[in-house]
C-alpha positions in Angstrom: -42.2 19.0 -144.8 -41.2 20.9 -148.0 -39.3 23.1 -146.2 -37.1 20.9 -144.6 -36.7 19.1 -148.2 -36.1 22.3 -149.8 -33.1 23.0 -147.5 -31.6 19.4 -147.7 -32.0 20.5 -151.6 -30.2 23.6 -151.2 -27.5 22.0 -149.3 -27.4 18.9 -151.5 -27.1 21.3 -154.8 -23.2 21.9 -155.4 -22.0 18.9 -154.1 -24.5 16.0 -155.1 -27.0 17.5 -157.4 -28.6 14.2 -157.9 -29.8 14.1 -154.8 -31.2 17.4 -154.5 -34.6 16.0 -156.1 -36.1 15.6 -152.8 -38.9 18.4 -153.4 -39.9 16.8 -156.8 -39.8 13.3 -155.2 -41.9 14.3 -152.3 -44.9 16.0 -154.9 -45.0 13.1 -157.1 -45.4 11.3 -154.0 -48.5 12.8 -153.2 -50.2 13.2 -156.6 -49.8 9.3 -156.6 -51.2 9.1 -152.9 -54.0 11.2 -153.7 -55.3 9.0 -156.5 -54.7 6.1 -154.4 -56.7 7.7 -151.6 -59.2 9.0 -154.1 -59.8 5.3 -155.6 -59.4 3.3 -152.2 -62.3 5.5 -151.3 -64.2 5.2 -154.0 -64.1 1.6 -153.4 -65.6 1.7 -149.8 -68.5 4.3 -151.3 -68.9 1.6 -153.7 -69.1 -1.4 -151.6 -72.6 0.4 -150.1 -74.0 0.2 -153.5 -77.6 2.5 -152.9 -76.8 1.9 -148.4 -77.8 5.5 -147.0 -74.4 4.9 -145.5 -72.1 5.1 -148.6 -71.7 8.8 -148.2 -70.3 8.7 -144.9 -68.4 5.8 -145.5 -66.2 7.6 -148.4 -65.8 10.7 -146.1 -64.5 8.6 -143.1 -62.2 6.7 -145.3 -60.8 10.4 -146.5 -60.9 11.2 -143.3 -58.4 8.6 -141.9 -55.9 7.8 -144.8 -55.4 11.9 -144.9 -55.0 11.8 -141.1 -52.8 9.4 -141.2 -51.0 11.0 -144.3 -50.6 14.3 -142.5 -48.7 12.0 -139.7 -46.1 10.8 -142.7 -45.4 14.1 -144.0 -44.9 15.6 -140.7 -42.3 12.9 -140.4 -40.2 14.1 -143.1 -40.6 17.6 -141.7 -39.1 16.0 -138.4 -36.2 14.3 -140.4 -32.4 15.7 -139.1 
């Protein structure tokens, strides 16, 4: 994905700088995603309170949301 962003950037540069942001767009993105991921798995850990369960819960939760995540950014790599 960042390389197709990069080279909309590139191309974006002379002519409509302000939209050559894409890269720094995309990465605040994902910080932002990752503590949303980070805390909407915390919550299903936390849901188990002491369960025997509550590990695996949080790591299938990871599990999915990046799945799914890696499916969105592979999306902006497919973008014309």
């Amino acid at each position: 994905a960042t390389d197709t962003l990069a080279a909309m950037d590139i191309a974006d540069r002379a002519m409509l700088p302000e939209y050559a942001v894409r890269i720094k767009i995309l990465l605040a993105a994902q910080r932002a995603w990752i503590a949303y991921r980070d805390a909407n798995c915390d919550a299903d850990y936390a849901l188990w309170g002491a369960g025997s369960m509550r590990g695996l819960a949080r790591v299938n939760c990871l599990m999915h949301m990046t799945a799914e995540r890696t499916l969105e950014l592979r999306a902006y790599a497919q973008h014309p």
